[in-house]
C-alpha positions in Angstrom: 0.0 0.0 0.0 1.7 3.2 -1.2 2.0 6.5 1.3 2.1 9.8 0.7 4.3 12.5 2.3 4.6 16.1 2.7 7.5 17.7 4.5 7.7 21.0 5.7 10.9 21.4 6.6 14.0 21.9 3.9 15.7 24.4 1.7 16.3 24.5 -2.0 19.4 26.0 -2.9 18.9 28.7 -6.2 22.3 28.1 -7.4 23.1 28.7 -11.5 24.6 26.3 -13.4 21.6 23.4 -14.3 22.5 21.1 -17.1 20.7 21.6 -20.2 18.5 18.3 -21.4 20.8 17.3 -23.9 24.2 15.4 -24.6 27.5 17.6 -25.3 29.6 14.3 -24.9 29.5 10.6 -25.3 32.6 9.8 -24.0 34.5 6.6 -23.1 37.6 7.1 -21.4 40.8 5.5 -22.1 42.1 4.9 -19.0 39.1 4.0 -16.2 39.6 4.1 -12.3 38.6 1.2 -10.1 38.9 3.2 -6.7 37.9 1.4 -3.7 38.3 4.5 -1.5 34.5 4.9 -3.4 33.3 2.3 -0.4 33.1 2.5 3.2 33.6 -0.4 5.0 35.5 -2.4 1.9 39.3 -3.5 3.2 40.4 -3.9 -0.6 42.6 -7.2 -1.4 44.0 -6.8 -4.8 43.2 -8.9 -7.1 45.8 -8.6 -10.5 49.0 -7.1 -11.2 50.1 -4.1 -13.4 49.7 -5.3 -17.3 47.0 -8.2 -16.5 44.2 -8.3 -19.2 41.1 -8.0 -17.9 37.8 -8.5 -19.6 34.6 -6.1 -18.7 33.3 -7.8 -15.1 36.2 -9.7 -14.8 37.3 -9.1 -11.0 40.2 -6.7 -9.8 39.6 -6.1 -6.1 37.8 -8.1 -3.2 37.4 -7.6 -0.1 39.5 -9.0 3.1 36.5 -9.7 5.5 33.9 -11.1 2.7 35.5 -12.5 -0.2 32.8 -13.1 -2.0 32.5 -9.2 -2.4 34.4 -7.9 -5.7 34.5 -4.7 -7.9 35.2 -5.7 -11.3 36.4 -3.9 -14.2 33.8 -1.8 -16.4 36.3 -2.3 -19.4 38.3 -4.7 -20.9 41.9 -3.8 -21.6 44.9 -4.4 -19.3 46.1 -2.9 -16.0 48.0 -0.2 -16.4 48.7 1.3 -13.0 48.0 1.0 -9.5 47.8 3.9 -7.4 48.9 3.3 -3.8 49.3 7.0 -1.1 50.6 6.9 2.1 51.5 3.2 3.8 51.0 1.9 0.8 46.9 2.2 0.6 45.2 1.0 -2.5 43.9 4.1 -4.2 43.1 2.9 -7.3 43.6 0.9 -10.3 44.0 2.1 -13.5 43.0 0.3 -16.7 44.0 1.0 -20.1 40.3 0.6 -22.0 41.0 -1.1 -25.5 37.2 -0.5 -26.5 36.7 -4.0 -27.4 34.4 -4.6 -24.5 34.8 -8.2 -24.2 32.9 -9.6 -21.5 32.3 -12.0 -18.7 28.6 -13.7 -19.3 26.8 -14.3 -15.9 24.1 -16.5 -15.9 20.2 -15.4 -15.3 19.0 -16.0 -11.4 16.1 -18.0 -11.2 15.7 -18.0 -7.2 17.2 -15.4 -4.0 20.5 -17.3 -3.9 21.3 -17.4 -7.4 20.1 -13.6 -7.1 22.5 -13.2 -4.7 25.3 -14.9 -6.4 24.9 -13.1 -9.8 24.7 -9.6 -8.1 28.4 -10.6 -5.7 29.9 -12.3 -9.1 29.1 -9.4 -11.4 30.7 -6.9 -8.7 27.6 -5.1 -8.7 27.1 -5.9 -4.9 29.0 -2.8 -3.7 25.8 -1.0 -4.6 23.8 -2.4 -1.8 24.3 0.3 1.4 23.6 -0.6 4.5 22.2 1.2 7.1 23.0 2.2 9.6 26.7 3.5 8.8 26.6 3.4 5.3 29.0 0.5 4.5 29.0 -2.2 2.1 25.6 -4.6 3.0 27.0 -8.0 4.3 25.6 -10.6 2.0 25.1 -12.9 4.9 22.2 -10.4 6.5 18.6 -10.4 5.9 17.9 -6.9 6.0 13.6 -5.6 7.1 13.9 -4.0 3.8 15.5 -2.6 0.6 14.5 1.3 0.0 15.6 3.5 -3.2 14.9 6.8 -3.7 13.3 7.1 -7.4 14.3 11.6 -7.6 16.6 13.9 -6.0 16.5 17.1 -4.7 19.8 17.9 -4.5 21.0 21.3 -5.6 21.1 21.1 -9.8 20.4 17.4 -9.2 20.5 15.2 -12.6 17.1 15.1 -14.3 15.5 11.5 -13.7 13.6 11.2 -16.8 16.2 12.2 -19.1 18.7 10.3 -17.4 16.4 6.7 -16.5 13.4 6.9 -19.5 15.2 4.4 -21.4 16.4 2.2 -18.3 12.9 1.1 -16.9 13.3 -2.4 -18.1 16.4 -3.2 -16.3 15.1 -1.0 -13.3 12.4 -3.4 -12.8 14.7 -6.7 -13.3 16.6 -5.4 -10.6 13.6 -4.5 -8.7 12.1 -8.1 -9.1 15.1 -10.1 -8.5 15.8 -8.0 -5.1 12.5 -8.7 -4.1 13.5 -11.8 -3.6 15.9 -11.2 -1.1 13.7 -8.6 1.2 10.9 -6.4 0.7 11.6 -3.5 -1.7 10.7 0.0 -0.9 10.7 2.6 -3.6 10.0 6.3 -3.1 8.5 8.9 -5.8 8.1 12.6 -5.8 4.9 13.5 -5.4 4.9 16.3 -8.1 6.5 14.2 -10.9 5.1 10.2 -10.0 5.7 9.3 -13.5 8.8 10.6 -14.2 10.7 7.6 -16.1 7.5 5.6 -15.6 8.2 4.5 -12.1 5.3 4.5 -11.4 4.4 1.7 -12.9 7.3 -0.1 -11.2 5.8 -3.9 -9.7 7.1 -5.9 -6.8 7.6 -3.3 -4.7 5.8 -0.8 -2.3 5.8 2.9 -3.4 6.0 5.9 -1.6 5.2 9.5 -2.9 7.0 12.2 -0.9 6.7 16.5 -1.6 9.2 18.6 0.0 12.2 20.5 -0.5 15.3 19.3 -0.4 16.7 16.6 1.1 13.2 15.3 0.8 14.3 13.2 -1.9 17.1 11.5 0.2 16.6 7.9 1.3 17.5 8.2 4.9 14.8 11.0 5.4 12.5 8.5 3.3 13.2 5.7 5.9 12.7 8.2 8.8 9.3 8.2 7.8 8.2 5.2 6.1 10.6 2.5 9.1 12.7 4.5 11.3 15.8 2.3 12.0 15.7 0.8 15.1 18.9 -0.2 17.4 20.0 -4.0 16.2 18.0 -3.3 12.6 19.7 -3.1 9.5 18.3 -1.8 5.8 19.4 -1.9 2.8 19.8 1.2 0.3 20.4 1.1 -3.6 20.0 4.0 -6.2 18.5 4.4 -9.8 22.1 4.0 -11.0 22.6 0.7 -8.9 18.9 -0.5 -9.8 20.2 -0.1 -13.5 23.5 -1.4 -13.9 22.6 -4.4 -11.8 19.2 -4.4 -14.4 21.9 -4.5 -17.7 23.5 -7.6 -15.7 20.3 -9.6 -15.8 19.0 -8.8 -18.8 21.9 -8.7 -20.8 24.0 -10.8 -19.0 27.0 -8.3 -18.7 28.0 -5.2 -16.8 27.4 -2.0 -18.3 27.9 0.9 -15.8 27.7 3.5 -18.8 25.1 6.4 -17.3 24.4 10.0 -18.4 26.3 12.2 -15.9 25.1 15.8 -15.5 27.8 18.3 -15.7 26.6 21.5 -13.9 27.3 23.9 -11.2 28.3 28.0 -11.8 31.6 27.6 -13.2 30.7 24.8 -16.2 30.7 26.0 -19.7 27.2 25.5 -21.2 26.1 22.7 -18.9 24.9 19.5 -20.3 25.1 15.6 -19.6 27.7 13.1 -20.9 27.6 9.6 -21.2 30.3 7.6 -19.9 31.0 5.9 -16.7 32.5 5.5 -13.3 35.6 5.8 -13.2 36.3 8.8 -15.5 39.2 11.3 -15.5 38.3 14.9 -15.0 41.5 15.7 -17.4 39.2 14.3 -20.1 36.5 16.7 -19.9 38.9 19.6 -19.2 36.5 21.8 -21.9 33.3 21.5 -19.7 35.0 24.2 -17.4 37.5 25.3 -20.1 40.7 27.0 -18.4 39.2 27.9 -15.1 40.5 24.6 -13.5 42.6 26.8 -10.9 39.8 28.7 -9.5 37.1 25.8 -10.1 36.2 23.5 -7.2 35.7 20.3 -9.1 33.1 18.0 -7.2 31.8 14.3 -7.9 28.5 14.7 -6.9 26.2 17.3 -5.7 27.8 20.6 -4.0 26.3 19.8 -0.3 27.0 16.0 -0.3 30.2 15.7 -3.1 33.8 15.2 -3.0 36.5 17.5 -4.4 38.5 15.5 -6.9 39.8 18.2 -8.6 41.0 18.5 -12.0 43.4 15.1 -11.5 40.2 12.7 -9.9 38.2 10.4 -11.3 34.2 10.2 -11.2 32.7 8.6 -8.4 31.2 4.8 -8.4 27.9 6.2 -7.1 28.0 9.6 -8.9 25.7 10.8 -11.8 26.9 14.7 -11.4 29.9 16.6 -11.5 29.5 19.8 -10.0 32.0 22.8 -11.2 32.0 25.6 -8.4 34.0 28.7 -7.8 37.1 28.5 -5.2 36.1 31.7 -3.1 38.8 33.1 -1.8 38.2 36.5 -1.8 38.0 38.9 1.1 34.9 41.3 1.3 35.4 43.9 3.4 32.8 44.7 5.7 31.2 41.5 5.1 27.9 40.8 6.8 27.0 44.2 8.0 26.4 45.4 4.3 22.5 44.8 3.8 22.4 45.5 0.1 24.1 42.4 -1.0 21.2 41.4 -3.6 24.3 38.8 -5.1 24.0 36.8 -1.9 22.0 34.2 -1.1 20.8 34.3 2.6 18.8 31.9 4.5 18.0 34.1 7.2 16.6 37.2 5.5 20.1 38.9 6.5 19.8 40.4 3.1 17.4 42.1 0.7 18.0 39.2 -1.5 15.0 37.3 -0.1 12.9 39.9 -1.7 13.8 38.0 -5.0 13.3 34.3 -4.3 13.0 33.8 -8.0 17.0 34.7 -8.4 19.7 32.0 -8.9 23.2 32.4 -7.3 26.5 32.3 -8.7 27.6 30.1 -5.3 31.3 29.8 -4.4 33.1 27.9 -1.8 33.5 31.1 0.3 32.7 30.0 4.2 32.3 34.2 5.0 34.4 33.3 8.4 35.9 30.7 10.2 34.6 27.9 12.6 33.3 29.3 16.4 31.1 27.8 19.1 28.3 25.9 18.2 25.0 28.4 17.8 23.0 26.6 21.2 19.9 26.4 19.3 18.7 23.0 17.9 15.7 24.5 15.8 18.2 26.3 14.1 19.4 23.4 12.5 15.9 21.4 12.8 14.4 23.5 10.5 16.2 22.2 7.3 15.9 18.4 8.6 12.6 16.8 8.0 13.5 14.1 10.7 12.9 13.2 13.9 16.6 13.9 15.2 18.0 16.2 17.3 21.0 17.3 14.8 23.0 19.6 17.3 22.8 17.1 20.3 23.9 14.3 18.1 26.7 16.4 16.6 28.3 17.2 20.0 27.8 13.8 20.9 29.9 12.5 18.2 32.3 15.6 18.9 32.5 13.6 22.3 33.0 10.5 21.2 29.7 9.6 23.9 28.3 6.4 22.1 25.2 6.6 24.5 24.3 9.6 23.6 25.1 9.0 19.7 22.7 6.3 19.7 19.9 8.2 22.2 19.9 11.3 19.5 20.0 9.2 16.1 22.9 8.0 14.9 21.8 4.9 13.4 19.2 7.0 11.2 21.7 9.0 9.1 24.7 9.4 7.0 26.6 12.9 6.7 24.7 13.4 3.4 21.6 14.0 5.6 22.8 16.6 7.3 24.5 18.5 4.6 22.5 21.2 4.6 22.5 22.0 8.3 26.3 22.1 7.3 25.1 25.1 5.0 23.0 26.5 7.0 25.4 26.7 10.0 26.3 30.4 10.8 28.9 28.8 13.2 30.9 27.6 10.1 31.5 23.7 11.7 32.0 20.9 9.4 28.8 18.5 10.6 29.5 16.2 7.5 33.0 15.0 8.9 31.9 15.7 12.5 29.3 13.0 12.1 31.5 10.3 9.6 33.6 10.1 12.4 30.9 9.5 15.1 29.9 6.4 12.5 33.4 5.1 12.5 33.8 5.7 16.2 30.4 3.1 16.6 31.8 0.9 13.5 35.0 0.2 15.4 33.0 0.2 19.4 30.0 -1.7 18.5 31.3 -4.4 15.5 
């Protein structure tokens, strides 16, 4: 039986710089990066040596506690590099694409085990979540439940019909066959149900949420439609997972190849690509032209994303790259000039709130350093549609105090949820890293 939500609380960020509904690029890279630093939780064991051949799902790195979990190679070609930093960590691997695509042919499941076996064979496991924490799911749990989130409200998000209309049939594969492993949730916005026909999606329970953003995040989806409990565990998977694990059913092969949306105030007339994980930046240098030294280059959203820069590689889980400016100038007398109609305020601090229609040219300009937490919790509430106390539960994990962690909702999020009480924060603190290492304070306490 489907639900129906409407959150009140929120903010939509008006920043410039959404992708046009078109492709600028089809690009498939040369060289692709296998990076397990993509996965929390994964202890990486490699698997093959520089110059191997490898064939496209053929595996190159497992991991230590559960074997049976692999990443495999979206390409076939040969290794080329492997990219280790400090004490030798595994950082990546490198492979040398020779466009041939010669794959590995999996076999079609017929029952939950062989489901399970195809989606750990295929490497497409890693895009199973588990919550709480966020890590890799363990194939040896039953979880109460497997939730995606069917839109995103992220700021200059990727458009989900353009990106998923042609994709429903794999979508539902993937749907079905992990409906055989534990109840599948799916959730829809409210104001766009049909948007690449899920809708019409079977096996599974949907959910229709309306809100602004992070309404269409899956941990404030669970919040509402099965809190997580203490000593429950859920699965999460996105469009993108639901897809490329869809191709591997269907078609018998892994295809991770997605339209990524290249946006953000500092990209040159932004569009969508197609290529796939994996990606260097240097190769689409002349999305953002020149500007590479004052650009912020992000895989991902600009709340939630990481800075690769112009040397990275796109995300396993990304469909976005965000290109923002660096701001590092000074602006003297800062906040106590009111008529600052080029800033973006959430607290009416400027007359720019008289023009909600206005987009921002956003940089990465903090306005000030970080100071003493602001000791009001609705300050932060107000932009967190869940039923958290985000302040408490940030000095708690700025305490290390594992009671009080759990007692104010730790195992309900992921930093991503509170990214925007990150922006919102007039005391400048970085919530996002303050609460990743609360979770792996409990991962290495409570495991």
């Amino acid at each position: 039986m489907s639900q129906n939500f409407v959150l009140k609380k929120g903010l939509d960020i008006p920043v410039k710089g959404i992708s046009e509904l078109r492709i600028s690029n089809a690009k498939t890279p040369d060289i692709v990066a296998v990076k397990p630093t993509d996965f929390k939780g994964l202890a990486p064991r490699l698997l093959v040596r520089e110059g191997d051949p490898v064939l496209c799902g053929s595996p190159v790195i497992a991991d230590k506690t559960h074997a049976e979990i692999l990443l495999t190679s979206p390409v076939s070609g040969k290794v080329k590099t492997i990219l280790r930093g400090d004490k030798r960590k595994l950082l990546a691997v490198l492979i040398e694409n020779d466009h041939d695509f010669n794959c590995v042919e999996f076999k079609t499941p017929s029952n939950a085990e062989e489901v399970r076996q195809t989606i750990l064979a295929s490497g497409m496991w890693p895009w199973l979540v588990q919550r709480p924490y966020g890590i890799i799911a363990n194939p040896e749990l039953t979880p109460k439940g497997i939730f995606v989130s069917g839109f995103s409200t992220a700021p200059l998000a990727a458009d989900v019909d353009f990106c998923f209309a042609d994709q429903f049939k794999f979508i539902q594969a993937a749907v079905s066959a992990l409906a055989k492993l534990a109840p599948v949730h799916v959730s829809l916005d409210a104001c766009n149900p049909e948007a690449a026909k899920l809708n019409k999606l079977e096996n599974c329970t949907l959910h229709f949420f309306q809100g602004k953003h992070p309404a269409g995040n899956v941990g404030v989806q669970i919040s509402h439609i099965s809190p997580i409990q203490k000593e429950e565990t859920v699965w999460t998977i996105s469009l993108l997972g639901l897809a490329a694990i869809g191709k591997v059913l269907v078609n018998k092969k892994v295809d991770l190849t997605r339209k990524v949306a290249v946006c953000g105030p500092m990209a040159i007339e932004p569009s969508y690509i197609v290529t796939m994980p994996g990606l260097p930046m240097k190769d689409i240098t002349g999305q953002w032209g020149t500007l590479a030294d004052e650009a912020r280059i992000v895989s991902g959203d600009m709340l939630s994303g990481a800075a690769i820069g112009p040397d990275g590689y796109l995300g396993f889980f990304d469909n976005q790259v965000t290109v923002i400016k660096e701001g590092r100038e000074k602006e003297a007398f800062g906040w106590i000039r009111p008529i600052r109609y080029k800033q973006f305020s959430t607290d009416h601090s400027y007359f720019s709130w008289l023009m909600p229609w206005r987009k921002y040219d956003l940089d990465t300009n903090l306005h000030g350093g970080p100071r003493a937490f602001l000791m009001n919790d609705a300050y932060y509430a107000k932009v967190l549609p869940m039923d958290i106390y985000p302040l408490y539960l940030t000095k708690a994990c700025l305490a290390g105090d594992i009671d009080k962690m759990e007692k104010f909702g730790i195992y309900e999020v992921l930093p991503e949820d509170l990214a925007l009480c990150e922006f919102v924060d007039p005391s400048k603190n970085y919530i996002q890293d303050i609460i990743a290492k609360g979770i792996d304070l409990m991962l290495k306490e409570m495991a």
